[in-house]
C-alpha positions as CSV (number, residue, x, y, z in Angstrom):
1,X,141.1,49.5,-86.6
2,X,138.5,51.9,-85.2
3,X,137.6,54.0,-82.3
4,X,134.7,55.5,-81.9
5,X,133.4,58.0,-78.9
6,X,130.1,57.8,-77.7
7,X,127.9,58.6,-74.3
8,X,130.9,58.4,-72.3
9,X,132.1,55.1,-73.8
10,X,135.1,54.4,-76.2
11,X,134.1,51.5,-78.7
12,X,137.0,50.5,-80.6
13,X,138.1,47.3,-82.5
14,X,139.8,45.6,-85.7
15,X,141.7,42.9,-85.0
16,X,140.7,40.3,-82.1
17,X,142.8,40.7,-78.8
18,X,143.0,37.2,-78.3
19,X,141.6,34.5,-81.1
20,X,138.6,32.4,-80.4
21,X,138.1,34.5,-76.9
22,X,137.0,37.7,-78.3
23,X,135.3,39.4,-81.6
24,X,137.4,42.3,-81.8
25,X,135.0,44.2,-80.3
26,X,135.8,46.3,-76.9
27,X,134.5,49.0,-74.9
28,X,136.0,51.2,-72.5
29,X,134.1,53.4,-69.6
30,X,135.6,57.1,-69.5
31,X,134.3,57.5,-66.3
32,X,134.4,53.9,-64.7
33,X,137.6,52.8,-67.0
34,X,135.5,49.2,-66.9
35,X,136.7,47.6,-69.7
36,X,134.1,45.0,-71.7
37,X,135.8,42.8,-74.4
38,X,132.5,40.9,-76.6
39,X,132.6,36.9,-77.6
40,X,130.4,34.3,-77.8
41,X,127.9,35.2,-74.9
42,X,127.2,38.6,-76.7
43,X,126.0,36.4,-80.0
44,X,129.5,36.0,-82.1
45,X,130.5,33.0,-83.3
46,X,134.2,32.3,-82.9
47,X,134.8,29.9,-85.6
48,X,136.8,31.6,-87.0
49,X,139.3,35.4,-87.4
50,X,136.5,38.2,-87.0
51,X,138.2,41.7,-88.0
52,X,135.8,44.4,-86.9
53,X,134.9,48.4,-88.8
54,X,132.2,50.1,-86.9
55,X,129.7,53.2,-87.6
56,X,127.4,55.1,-85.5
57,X,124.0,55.1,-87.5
58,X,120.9,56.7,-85.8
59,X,121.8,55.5,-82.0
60,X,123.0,52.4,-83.4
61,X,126.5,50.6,-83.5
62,X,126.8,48.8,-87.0
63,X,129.9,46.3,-87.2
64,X,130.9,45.0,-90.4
65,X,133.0,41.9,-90.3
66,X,133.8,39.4,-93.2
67,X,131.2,37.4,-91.2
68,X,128.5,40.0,-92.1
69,X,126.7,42.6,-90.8
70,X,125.9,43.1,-87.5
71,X,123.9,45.6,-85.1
72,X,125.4,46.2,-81.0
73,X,122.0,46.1,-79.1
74,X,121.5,47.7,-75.6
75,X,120.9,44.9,-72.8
């Protein structure tokens, strides 16, 4: 598992809340508390049991998974 602090935003992750509805990705608003859990309509395929590690690299959220490599873009 990780947690990560950044421009007022926790990011944290490791194993998927629930399986096949979510990457095991989440972020959490200090401000707002909104809570944001990412899946398939944020570009992860479900197919099978992601377990997330994240980094902070030059603005950038890197999330390894034994899918690959990925990077969290800004929408």
């Amino acid at each position: 598992m990780f947690v990560i602090e950044r421009e007022n935003k926790i990011w944290f992750g490791g194993e998927p809340r629930m399986r096949f509805a979510d990457s095991g990705l989440f972020r959490v608003g200090k401000r707002t508390g909104e809570y944001f859990a990412y899946g398939p309509r944020d570009g992860f395929k479900l197919d099978g049991y992601y377990k997330t590690y994240g980094v902070w690299v030059n603005d950038q959220l890197w999330i390894a998974t034994h899918k690959g490599l990925a990077v969290v873009t800004r929408r």
